[in-house]
C-alpha positions as CSV (number, residue, x, y, z in Angstrom):
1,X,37.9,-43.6,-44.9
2,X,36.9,-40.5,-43.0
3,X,38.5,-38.3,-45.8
4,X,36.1,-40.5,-48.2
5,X,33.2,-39.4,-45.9
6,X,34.1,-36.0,-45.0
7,X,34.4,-35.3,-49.1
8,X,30.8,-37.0,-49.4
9,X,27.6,-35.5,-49.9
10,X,25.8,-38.6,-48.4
11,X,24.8,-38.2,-44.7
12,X,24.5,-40.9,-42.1
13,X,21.1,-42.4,-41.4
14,X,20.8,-40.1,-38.4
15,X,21.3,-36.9,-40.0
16,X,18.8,-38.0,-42.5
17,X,16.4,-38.5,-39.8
18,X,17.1,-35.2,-38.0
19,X,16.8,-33.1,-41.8
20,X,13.5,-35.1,-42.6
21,X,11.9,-34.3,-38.8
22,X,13.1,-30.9,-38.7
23,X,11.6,-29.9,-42.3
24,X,8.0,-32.0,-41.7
25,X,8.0,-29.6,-38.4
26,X,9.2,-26.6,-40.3
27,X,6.5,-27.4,-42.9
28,X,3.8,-27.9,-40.6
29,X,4.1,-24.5,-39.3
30,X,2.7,-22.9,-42.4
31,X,-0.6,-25.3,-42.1
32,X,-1.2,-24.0,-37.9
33,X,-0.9,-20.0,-39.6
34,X,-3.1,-20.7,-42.7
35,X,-5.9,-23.1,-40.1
36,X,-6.3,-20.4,-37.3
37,X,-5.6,-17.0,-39.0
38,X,-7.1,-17.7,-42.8
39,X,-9.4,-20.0,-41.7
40,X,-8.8,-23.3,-44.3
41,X,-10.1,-26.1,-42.1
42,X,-8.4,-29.0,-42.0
43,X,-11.2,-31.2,-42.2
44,X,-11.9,-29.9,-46.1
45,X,-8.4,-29.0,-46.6
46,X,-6.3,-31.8,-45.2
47,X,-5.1,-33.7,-48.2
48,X,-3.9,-30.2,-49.4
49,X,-2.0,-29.5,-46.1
50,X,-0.8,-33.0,-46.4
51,X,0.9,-32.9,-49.7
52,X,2.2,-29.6,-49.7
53,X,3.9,-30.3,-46.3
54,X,5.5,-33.0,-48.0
55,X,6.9,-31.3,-51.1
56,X,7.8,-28.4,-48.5
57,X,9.8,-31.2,-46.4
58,X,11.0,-32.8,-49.2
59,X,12.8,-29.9,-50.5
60,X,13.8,-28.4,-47.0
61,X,15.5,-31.5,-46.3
62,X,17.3,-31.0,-49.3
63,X,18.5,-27.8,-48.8
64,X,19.4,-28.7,-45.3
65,X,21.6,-31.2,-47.4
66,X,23.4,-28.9,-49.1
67,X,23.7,-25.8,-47.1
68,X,25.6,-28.4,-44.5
69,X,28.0,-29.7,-47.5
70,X,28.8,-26.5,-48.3
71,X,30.0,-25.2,-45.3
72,X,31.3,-28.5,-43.4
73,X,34.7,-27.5,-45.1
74,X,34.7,-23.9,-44.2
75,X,33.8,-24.8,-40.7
76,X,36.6,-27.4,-40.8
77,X,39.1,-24.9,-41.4
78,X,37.9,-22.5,-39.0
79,X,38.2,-25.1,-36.3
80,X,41.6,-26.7,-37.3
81,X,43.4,-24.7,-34.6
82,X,41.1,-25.0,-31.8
83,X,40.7,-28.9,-32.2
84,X,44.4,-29.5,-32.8
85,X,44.8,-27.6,-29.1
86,X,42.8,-29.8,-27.8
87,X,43.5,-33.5,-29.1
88,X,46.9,-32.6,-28.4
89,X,46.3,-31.9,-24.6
90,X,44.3,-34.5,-24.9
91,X,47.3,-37.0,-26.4
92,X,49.6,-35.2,-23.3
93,X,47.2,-36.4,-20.8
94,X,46.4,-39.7,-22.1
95,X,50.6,-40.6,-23.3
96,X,52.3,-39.0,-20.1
97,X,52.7,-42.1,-18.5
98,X,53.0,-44.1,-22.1
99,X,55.5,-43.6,-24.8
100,X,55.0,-40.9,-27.3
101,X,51.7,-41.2,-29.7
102,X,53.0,-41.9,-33.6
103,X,52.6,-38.5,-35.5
104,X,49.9,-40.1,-37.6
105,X,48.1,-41.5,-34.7
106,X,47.7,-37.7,-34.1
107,X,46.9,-36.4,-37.2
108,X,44.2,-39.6,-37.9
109,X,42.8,-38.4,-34.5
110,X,43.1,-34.5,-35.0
111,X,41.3,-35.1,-38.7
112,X,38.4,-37.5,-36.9
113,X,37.9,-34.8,-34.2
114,X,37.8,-32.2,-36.7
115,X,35.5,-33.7,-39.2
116,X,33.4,-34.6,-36.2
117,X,33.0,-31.2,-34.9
118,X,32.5,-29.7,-38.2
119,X,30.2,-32.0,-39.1
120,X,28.3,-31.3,-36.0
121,X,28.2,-27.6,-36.6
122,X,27.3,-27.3,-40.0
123,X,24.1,-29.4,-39.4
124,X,22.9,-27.2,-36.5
125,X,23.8,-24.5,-39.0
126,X,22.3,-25.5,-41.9
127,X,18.3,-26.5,-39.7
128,X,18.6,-23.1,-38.2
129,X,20.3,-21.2,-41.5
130,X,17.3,-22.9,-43.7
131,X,14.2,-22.5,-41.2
132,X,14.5,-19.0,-40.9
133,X,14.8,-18.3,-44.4
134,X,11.6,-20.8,-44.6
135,X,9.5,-18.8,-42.1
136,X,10.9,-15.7,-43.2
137,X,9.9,-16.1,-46.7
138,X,6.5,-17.6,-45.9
139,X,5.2,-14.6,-44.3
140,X,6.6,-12.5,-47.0
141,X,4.8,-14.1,-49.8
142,X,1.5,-15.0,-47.4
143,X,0.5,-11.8,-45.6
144,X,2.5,-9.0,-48.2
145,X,2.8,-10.9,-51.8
146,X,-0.1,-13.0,-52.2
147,X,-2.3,-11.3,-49.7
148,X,-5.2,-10.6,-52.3
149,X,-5.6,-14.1,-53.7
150,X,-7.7,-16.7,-51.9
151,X,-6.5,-18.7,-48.7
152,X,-6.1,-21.9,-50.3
153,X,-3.9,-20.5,-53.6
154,X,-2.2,-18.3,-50.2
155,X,-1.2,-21.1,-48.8
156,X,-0.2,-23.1,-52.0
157,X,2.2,-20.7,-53.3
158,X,3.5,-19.2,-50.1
159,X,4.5,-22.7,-49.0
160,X,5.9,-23.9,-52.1
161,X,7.5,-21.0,-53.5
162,X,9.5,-20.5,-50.4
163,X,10.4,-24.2,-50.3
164,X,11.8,-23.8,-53.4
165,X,13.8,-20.5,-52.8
166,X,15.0,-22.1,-49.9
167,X,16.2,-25.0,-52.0
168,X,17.7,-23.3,-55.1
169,X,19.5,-20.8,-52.4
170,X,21.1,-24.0,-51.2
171,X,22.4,-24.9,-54.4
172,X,24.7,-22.0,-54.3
173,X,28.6,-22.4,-54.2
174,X,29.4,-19.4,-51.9
């Protein structure tokens, strides 16, 4: 079962949560630069702000998505050493007194610790890897590429177009 999950692209409910309130935050940021320094009022402009945060969050979460399935492997072998110290001094402390854990009981437990610390860095990974890139790209296309069209067409295309770098980015295998 965990080698089912580990090789799955599906996320637990949790994780889902985190990517979704991470990318509406990421996505609001945009809508604070474009109110106070362009001057598009919310007020007027507020169903616009509203469904481009959501296309924005939609597709960040999906990039968050893959960018973690991507690397949850890499990271897994990376760590493989360093968690197999430690369950094992874990085991010693725990079996001193008992009879010797079974060699699968260890490996089951090695793998679950592993997964779970991959797992675990990957995601942090993948919010920070993804909002930068976000941010980054946002005031690249909003104050340098797009600086000579109006603020609401600004905001439009810097938002969405760096959503959707961010996203086909993510697709990536390497």
């Amino acid at each position: 079962e965990i080698l089912l999950n580990a090789g799955s692209k599906t996320n637990p409910r949790s994780t889902s949560i985190l990517f979704y309130l991470n990318a509406l935050f990421v996505s609001s940021i945009p809508i604070w630069l474009f109110w106070r320094i362009q001057q598009l009022q919310p007020d007027t402009y507020g169903v616009v702000f509203i469904v481009v945060a959501g296309i924005s969050t939609f597709l960040m979460s999906l990039a968050y998505r893959n960018v973690k399935y991507h690397l949850k492997h890499k990271i897994a072998q990376k760590r493989h050493a360093g968690v197999t110290v430690e369950v094992m001094q874990m085991l010693a402390d725990v079996s001193s007194d008992k009879k010797k854990a079974v060699k699968k009981d260890k490996d089951d437990r090695i793998l679950f610790k592993k997964t779970e610390v991959a797992d675990l860095e990957a995601t942090h990974f993948s919010i920070f890897y993804n909002n930068a890139l976000f941010l980054f790209l946002t005031i690249i296309f909003s104050f340098y590429i797009l600086k000579n069209f109006s603020s609401l067409v600004n905001y439009l295309g810097s938002s969405v177009t760096s959503a959707c770098i961010v996203a086909f980015l993510s697709t990536g295998s390497s």
